[in-house]
N, C-alpha and C positions, 0 to 999 in steps of 0.2 A: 282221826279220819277227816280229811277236806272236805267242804262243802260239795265238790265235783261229783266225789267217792257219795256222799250220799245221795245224792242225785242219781247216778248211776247204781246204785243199787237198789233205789226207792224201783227205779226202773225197770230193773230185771226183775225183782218179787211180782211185782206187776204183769209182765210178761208170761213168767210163768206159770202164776194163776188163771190167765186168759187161755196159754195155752192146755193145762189142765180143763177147764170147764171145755174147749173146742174139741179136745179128746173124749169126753166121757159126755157130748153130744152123740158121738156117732162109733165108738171103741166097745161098746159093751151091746150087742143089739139082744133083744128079747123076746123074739116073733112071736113067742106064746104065752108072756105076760106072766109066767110064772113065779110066783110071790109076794106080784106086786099090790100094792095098798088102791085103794078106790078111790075116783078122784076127788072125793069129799072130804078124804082124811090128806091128800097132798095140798088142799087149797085149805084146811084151818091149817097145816104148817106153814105156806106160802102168807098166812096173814097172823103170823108168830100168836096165836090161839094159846091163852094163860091158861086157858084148860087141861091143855093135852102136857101129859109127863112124860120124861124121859123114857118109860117103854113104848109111850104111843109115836116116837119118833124115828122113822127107820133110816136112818141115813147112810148107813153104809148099803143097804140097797140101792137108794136111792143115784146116789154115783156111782155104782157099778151096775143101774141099768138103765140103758140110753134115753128110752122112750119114758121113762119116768123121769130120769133129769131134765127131758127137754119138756117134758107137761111142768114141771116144776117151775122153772126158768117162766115159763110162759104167765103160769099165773101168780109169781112174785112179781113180776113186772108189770102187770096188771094191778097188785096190792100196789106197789110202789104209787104207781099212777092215785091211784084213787085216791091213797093219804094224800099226795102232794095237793091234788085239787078241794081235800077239803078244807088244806090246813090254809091257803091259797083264799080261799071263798071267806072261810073269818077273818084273816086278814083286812080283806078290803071290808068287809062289815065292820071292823071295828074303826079301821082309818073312815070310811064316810060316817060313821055315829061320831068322831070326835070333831069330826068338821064342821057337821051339820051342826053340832054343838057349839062351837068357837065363834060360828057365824052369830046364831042366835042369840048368847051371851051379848057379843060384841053389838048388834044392832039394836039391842033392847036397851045397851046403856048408853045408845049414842054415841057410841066413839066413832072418829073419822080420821083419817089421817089425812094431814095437811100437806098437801105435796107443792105447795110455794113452798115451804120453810126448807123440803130437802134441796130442791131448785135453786134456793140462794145462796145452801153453803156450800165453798168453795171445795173444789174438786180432791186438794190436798188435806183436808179434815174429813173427808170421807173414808171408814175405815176400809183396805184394802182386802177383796175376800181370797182366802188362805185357799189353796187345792191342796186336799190330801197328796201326801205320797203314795204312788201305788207300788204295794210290796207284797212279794209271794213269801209266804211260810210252809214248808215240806215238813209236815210231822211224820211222812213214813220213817224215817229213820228209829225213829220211837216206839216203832210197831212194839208188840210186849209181843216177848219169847220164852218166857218162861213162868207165865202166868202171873208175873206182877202187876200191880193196880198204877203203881208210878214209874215214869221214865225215869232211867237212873244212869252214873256213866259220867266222863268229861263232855257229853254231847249238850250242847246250850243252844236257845236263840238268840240273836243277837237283833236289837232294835233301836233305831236312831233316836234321837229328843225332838221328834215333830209330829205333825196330824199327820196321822196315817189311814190308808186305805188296806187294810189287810186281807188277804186272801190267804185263807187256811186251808193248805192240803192233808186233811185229816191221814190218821197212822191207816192201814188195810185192818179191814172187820167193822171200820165204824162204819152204819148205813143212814141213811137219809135219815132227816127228822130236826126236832126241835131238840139245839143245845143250849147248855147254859155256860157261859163263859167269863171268868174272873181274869183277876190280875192281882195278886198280891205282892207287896214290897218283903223287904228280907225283915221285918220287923211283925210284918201278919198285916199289915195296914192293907184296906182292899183298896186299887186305884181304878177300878171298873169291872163291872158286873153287870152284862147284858145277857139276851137270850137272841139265839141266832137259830135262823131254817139253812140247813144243810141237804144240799142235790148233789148227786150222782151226775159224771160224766165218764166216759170211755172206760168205766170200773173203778173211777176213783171219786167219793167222798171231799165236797169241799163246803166254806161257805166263808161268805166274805162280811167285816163291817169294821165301824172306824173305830181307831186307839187314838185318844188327842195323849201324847206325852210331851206336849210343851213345858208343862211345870213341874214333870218329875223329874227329879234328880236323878244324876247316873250312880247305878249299880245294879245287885243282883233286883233279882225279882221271879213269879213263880206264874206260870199260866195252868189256869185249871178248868179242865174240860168236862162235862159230866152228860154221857148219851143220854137219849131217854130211856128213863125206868132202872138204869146203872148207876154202879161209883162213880166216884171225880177220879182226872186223872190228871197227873199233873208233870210240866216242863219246864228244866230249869231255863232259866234265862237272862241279858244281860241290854240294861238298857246303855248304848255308849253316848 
């Protein structure tokens, strides 16, 4: 399958999922609420509640009645919101504690930097600064169909030998949050290991940051994804 081909049909699952939830907004009405849960028990599911088990979760209800799907909707989106602004708030708390930090350090032991000395040297020893390449990656094609933990298949990435700016379009079912994301060589060696916040747009799961592959060597290699609180999962791939 061509790159096109997966594209195009990253797009239509897409599609049809949007238009499934636009159907079972308004396709199932229930004037008299019959069966339906309270909305205390759809807002601990709406904020994935470790408590509740598999009987306390009514789901085939839930999309076959309008007015509960569209409470549902409303207050997942709501949960959505709330994590992102808190995970959002430690962030910056932890970037100004490291600053405030750095500074403090730095004027306690009197460093200065001497900006004659960068002013003298010549414009051509100055090292030149690199711009990431900016590259998309479509992991829907990877979606898993049959309940495997690993993408499997002649389907690979394919990735140049430079700094890159990576934008990952997570597989459908991964939602917002904090990942964590490797890279291993065909030998198990890790060539980077960070942790990324992943947002929702138009129904699709992304999040973006840099791969330096200046000094790896080409060949295979393995990307492995791990949501919150789940397995790793992992995509074969090829550095050229």
């Amino acid at each position: 399958m061509t790159e096109s081909n997966h594209i195009a049909s990253s797009k239509l699952a897409r599609d049809v999922v949007n238009l499934g939830r636009k159907y079972a907004k308004t396709g199932f009405p229930n004037p008299n609420r019959e069966g339906c849960p309270n909305q205390s028990r759809l807002r601990a599911i709406a904020n994935r509640d470790k408590r509740l088990t598999l009987a306390d979760l009514p789901a085939s209800h839930i999309v076959s009645c309008s007015p509960c799907f569209r409470e549902y909707e409303r207050l997942r989106r709501a949960a959505l919101l709330s994590r992102g602004v808190r995970i959002a708030t430690v962030s910056l708390a932890a970037v100004a504690f490291v600053f405030v930090t750095v500074r403090f350090v730095l004027n306690h032991a009197g460093f200065r930097i001497d900006q004659s000395v960068t002013k003298n040297v010549p414009a051509k020893a100055q090292r030149p600064r690199v711009v990431p390449l900016l590259l998309n990656v479509d992991l829907a094609a990877f979606s898993q169909t049959r309940g495997d933990a690993d993408a499997s298949g002649e389907r690979k990435i394919h990735l140049p030998r430079k700094l890159l700016r990576v934008r990952l379009l997570l597989p459908l079912g991964m939602e917002p949050g904090k990942y964590e994301i490797r890279l291993q060589d065909s030998m198990g060696a890790m060539l980077m290991n960070k942790t990324a916040v992943a947002g929702m747009k138009e129904g699709t799961t992304s999040t973006e940051l840099d791969i330096d592959l200046t000094s790896v060597a080409r060949g295979s290699f393995t990307l492995m994804i791990r949501p919150p609180g789940l397995t790793w999962r992992r995509f074969p791939g090829e550095v050229d």
